[in-house]
C-alpha positions as CSV (number, residue, x, y, z in Angstrom):
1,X,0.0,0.0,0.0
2,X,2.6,2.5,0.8
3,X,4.5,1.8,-1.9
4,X,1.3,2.6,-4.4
5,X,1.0,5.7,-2.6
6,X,4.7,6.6,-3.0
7,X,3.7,5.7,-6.8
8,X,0.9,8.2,-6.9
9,X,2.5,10.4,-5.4
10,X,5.5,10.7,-7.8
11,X,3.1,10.2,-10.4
12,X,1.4,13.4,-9.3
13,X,4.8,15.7,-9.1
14,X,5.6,14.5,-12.1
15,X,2.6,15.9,-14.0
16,X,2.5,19.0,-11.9
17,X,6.3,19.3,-13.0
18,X,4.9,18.5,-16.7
19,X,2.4,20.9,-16.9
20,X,5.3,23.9,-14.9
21,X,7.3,22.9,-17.9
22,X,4.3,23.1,-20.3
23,X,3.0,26.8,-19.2
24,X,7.3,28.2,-19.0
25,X,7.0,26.6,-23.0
26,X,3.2,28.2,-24.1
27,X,5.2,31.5,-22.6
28,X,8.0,31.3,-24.7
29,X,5.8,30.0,-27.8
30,X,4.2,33.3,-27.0
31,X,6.9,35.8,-27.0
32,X,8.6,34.5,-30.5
33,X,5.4,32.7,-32.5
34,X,2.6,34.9,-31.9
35,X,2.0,38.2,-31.1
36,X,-0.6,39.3,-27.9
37,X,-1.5,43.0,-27.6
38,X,-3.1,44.6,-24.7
39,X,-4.5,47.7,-24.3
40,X,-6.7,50.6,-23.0
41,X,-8.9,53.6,-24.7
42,X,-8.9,56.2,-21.9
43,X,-12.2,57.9,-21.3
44,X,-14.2,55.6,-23.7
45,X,-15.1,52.4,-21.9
46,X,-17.5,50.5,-24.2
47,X,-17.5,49.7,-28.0
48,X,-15.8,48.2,-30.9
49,X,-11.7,48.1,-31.4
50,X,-10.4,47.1,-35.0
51,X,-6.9,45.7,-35.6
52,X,-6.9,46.4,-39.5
53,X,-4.2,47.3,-42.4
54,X,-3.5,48.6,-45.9
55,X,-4.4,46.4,-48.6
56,X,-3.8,48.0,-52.3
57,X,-5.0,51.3,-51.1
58,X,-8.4,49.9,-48.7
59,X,-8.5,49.4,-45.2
60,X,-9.3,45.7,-44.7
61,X,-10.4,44.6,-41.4
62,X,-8.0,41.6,-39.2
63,X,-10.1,41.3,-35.6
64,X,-12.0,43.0,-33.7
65,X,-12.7,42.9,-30.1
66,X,-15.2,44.5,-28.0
67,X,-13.9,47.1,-25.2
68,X,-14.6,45.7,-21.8
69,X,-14.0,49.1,-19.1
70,X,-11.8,50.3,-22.2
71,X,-9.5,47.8,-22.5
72,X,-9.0,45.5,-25.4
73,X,-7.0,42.3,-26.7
74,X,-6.2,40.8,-29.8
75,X,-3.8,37.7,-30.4
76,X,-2.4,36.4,-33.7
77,X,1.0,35.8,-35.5
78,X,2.8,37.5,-38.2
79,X,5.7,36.5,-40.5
80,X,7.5,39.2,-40.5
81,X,6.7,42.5,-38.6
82,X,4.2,44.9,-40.1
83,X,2.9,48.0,-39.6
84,X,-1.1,48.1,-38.7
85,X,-3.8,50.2,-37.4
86,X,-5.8,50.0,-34.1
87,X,-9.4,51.8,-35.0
88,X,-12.1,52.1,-32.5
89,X,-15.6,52.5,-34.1
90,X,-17.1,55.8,-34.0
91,X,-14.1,58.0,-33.3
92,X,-10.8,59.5,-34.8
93,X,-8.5,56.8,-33.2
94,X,-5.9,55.7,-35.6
95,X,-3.0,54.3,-34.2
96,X,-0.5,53.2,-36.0
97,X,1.4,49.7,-34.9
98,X,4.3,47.9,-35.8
99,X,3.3,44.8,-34.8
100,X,5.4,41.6,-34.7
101,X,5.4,38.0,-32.3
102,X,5.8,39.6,-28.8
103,X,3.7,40.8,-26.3
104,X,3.1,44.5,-26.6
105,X,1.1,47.2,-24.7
106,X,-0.9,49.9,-26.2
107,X,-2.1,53.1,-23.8
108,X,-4.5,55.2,-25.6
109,X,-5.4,58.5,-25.7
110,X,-8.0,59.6,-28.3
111,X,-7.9,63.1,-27.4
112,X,-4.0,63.7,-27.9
113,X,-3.2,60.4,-29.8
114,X,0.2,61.7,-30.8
115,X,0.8,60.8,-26.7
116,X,-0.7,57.3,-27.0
117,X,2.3,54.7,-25.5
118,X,3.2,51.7,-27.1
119,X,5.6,49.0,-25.6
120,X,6.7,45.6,-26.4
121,X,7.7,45.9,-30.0
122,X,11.2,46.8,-30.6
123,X,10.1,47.4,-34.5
124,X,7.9,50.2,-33.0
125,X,10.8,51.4,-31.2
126,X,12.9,51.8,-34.3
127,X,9.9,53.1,-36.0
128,X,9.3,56.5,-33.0
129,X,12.9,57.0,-33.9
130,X,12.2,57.4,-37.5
131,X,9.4,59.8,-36.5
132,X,11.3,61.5,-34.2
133,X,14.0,63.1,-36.4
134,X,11.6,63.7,-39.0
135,X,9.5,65.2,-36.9
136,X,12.3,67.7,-36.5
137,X,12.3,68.5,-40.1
138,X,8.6,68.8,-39.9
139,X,8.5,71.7,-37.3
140,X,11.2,73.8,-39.4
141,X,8.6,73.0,-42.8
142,X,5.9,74.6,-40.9
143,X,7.3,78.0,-39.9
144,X,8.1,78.2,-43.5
145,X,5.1,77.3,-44.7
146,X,3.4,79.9,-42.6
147,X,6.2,82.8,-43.5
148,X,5.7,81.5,-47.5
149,X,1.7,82.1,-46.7
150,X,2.0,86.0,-45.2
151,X,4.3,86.6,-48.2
152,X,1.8,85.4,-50.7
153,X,-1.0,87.1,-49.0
154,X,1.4,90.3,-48.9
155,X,2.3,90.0,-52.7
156,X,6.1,90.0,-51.3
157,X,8.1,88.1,-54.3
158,X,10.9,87.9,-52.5
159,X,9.4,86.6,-49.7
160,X,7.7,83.9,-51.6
161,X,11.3,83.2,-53.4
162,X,13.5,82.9,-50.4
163,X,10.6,80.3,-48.4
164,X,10.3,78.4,-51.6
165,X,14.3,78.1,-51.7
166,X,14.3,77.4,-47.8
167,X,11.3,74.9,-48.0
168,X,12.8,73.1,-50.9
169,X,16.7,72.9,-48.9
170,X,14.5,71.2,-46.4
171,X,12.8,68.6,-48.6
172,X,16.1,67.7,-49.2
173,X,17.2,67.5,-46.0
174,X,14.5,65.3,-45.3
175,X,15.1,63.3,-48.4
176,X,18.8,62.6,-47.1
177,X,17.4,61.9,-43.7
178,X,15.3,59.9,-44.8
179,X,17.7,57.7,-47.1
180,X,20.2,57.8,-44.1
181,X,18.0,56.4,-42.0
182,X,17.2,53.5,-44.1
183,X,20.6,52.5,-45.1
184,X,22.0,52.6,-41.5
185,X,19.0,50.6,-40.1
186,X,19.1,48.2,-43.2
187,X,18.0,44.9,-40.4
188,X,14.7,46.2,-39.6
189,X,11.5,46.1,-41.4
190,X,10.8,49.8,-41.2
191,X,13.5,50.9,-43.8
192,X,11.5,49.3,-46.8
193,X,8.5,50.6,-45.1
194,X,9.3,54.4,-44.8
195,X,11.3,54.5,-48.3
196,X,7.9,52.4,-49.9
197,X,5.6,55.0,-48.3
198,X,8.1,58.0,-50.0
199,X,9.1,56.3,-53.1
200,X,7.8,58.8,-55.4
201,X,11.1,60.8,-54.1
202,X,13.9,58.4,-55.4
203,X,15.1,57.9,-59.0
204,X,16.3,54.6,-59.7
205,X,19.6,54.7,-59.1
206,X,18.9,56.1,-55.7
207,X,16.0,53.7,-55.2
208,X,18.1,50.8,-56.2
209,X,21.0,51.7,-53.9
210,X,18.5,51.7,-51.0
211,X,17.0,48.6,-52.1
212,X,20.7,46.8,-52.7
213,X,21.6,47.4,-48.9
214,X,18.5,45.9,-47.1
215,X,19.5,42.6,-44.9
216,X,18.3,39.3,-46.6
217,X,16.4,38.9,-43.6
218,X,13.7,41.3,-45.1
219,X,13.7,39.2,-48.3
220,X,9.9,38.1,-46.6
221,X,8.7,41.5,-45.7
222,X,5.8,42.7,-48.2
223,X,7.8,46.3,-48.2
224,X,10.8,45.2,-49.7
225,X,8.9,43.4,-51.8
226,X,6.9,46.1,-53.0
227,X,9.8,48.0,-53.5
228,X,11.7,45.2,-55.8
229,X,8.9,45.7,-57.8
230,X,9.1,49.1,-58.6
231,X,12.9,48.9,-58.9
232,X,12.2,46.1,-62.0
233,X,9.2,48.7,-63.2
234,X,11.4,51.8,-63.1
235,X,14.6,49.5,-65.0
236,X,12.0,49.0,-67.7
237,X,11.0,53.1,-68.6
238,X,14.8,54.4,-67.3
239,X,16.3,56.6,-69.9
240,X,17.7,54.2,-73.2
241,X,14.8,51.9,-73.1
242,X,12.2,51.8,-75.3
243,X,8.9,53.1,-74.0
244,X,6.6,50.5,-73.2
245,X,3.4,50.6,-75.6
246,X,0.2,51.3,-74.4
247,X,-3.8,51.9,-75.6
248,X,-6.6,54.3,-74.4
249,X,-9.4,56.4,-75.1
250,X,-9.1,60.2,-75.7
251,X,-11.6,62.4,-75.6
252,X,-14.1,61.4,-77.9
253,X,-13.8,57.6,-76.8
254,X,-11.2,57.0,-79.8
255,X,-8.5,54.2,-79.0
256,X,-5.0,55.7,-78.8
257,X,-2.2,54.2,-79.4
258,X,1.1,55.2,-78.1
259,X,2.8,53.4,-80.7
260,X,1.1,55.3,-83.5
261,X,3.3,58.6,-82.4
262,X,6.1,56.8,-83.8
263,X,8.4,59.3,-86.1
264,X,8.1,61.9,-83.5
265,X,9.5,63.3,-80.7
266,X,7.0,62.8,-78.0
267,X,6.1,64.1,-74.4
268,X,3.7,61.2,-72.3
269,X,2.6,64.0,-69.9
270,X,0.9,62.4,-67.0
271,X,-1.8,65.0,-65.1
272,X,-4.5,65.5,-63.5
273,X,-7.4,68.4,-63.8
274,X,-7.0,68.5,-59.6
275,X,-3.3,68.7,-59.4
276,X,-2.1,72.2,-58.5
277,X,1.4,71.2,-59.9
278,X,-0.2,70.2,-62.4
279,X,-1.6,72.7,-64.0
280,X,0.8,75.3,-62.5
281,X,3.5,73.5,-65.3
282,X,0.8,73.7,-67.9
283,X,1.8,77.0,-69.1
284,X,5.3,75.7,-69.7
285,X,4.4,72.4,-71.8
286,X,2.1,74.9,-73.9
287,X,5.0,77.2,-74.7
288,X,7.0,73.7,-75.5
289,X,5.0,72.8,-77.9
290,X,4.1,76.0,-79.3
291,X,7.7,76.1,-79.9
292,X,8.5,73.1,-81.0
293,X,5.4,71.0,-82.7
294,X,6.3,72.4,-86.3
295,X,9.5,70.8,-85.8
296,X,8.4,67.1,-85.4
297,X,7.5,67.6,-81.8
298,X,4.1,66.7,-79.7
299,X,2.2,66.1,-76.6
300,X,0.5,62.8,-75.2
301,X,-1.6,63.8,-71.7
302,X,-2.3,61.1,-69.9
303,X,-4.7,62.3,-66.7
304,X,-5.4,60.6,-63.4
305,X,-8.6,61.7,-63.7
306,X,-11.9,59.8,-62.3
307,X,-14.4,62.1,-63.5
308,X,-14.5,63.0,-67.4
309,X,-16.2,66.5,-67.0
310,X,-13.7,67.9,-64.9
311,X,-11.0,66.1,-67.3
312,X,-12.2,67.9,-70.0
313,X,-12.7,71.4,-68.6
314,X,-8.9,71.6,-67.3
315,X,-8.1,70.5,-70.9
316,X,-10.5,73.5,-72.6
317,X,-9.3,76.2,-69.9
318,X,-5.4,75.4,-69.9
319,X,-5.9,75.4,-73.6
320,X,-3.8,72.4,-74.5
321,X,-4.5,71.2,-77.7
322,X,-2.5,68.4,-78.1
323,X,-4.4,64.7,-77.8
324,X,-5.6,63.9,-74.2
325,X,-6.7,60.1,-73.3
326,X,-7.7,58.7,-69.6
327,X,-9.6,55.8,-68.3
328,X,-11.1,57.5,-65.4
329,X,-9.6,55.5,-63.0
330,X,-7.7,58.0,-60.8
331,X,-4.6,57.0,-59.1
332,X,-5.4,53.3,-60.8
333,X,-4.2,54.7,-64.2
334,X,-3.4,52.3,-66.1
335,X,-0.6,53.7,-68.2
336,X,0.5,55.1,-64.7
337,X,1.4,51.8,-63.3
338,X,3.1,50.5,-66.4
339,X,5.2,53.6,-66.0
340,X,5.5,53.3,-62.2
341,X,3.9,56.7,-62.1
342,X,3.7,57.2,-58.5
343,X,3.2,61.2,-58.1
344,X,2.4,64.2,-60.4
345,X,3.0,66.0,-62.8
346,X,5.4,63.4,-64.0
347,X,6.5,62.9,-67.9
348,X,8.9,61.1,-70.3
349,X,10.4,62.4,-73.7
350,X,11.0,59.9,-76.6
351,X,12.9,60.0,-79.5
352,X,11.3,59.1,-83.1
353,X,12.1,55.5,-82.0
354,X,10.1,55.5,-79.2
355,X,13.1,55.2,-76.8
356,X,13.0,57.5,-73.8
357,X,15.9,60.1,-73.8
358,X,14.3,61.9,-70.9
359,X,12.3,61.5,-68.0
360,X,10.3,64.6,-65.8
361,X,11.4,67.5,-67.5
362,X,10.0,70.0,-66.3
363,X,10.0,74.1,-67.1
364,X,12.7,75.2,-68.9
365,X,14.8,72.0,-69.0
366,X,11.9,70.7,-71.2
367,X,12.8,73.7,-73.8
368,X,16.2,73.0,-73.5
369,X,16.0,69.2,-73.9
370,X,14.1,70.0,-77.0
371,X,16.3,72.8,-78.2
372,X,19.2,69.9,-78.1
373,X,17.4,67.3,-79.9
374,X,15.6,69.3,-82.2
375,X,17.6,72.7,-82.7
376,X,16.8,75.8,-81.6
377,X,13.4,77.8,-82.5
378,X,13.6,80.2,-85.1
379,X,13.3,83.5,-84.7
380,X,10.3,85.4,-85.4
381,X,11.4,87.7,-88.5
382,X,9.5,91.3,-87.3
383,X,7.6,92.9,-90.7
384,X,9.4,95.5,-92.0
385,X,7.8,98.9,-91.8
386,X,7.9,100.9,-95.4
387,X,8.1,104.9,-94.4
């Protein structure tokens, strides 16, 4: 008898050591293969909480969790660490997450969200560093912004010259910071992220010397993927290659060719009727190819329009007469994504070939792109005046 009790009792520590063994192990499976996030919504204590991210330019929806006393949960696991949202229904509240497979803490405060706390993701960490130093650059931007405003509303040119050189020093600045940033923290997933999310700055050998430090480690992550992408896009419309073809409708619902341009030199001018830039560079791709279409030379526009009323209205009261074609789809363009087109006014010049000697020309580096390719414009000869 005492020896069956000895039994059951060593039977018993050993499955109480078992399960000790088996709760340390669900804790560690915890930290490194799934991610648990805690948190609180200060001063709202019931309603819905939505973990959700970006997909192809929609918010799409992950969990959601009900807010007990104002605190929430969600649990889950990710690949690689990404950058979501925490939403709660019928308010502002945005938050922005890096999360990845550890435990993290979210404090939120919908009133000043920019003091919400996050802990438990060292991503997130590298991310409020990121934000940090640019917030910097973003403080400098505003006073500037504000100076370039009383100067406009003062008509002071010289105002508005000297904020638009000091505002533009500082876009570089944070361009540099920017690419800086990415290539000294080339481990972390918040490099591809944060050069994906500015892309539209970098030319491709720029882009493509960000892209060739990243650690293979990120070879996963959907950023750097994204951003391999448009490396490959850019390679295929760079300067020496021959533009990629294309067909839509103008105006009238005519198919358009970009092929049949052929034997010309050619602008693809993409626009939009609701981009200030836009249409602020209008005047100088008129006076291009008032200069220059007798001499072989002419105009494709390609607009990022959505609505074909207002299309057509920025075309009749910018006067540009050259063809116009659009399929209404907005930043969806289609010709826009075959060219990577990722912000406007953007535009590349081909030769008679079709093969691109030129890419976002823009004022008078159009003209004098032209001037070299297809000689200079002759004067105007004045009438002469018989006394």
């Amino acid at each position: 008898m005492q020896k069956q009790i000895n039994t059951g009792v060593y039977s018993m520590k050993k499955f109480a050591v078992l399960l000790l063994i088996g709760s340390v192990l669900s804790s560690c499976m915890t930290g490194k293969d799934q991610f648990k996030i805690t948190g609180s919504v200060t001063g709202v204590d019931t309603g819905m909480v939505f973990l959700q991210k970006e997909e192809s330019g929609k918010w799409v929806i992950l969990d959601s969790n009900k807010l007990e006393k104002g605190e929430f949960s969600f649990k889950g696991k990710v690949n690689t660490p990404e950058l979501w949202n925490i939403a709660v229904k019928g308010s502002p509240v945005l938050l922005p997450v890096f999360v990845e497979n550890s435990t993290i803490s979210v404090q939120i405060f919908p009133d000043s969200l920019d003091k919400s706390v996050i802990k438990g993701s060292a991503t997130q960490d590298v991310y409020q560093q990121y934000i940090a130093e640019n917030d910097a650059i973003n403080v400098k931007m505003e006073v500037v912004y504000q100076e370039w405003k009383k100067a406009k509303e003062a008509n002071d040119t010289l105002g508005i010259v000297r904020n638009d050189s000091i505002s533009t020093a500082l876009e570089l600045e944070m361009k540099k910071q920017l690419r800086d940033f990415a290539k000294t923290n080339c481990k972390t997933v918040v490099s591809p992220y944060i050069v994906m999310k500015n892309s539209w700055q970098f030319e491709l050998p720029e882009l493509e010397s960000i892209v060739n430090v990243m650690d293979t480690s990120l070879n996963s992550s959907q950023y750097l993927q994204v951003l391999k992408k448009r490396v490959d896009i850019l390679k295929r419309v760079a300067v020496g290659q021959i533009a990629p073809d294309f067909e839509m409708n103008d105006s009238t619902g005519k198919a358009v060719k970009l092929s049949s341009f052929k034997g010309k030199i050619v602008l693809v001018d993409f626009w939009a009727s609701w981009c200030s830039p836009c249409r602020a560079e209008n005047p100088n791709v008129l006076k291009a190819f008032q200069a220059f279409n007798k001499k072989g030379f002419d105009i494709l526009g390609v607009s990022f329009d959505s609505k074909r009323e207002k299309w057509l209205t920025a075309v009749k009261d910018d006067n540009l007469p050259w063809t116009h074609v659009s399929d209404l789809k907005g930043w969806a363009n289609e010709a826009g994504k075959l060219y990577g087109v990722n912000s406007i006014p953007a535009n590349v010049l081909l030769d008679k070939d079709q093969k691109i000697i030129a890419r976002n020309l823009r004022g008078e580096d159009l003209i004098n792109k032209l001037v070299e390719v297809l000689g200079p414009v002759a004067a105007e000869k004045k009438p002469i005046r018989r006394k």
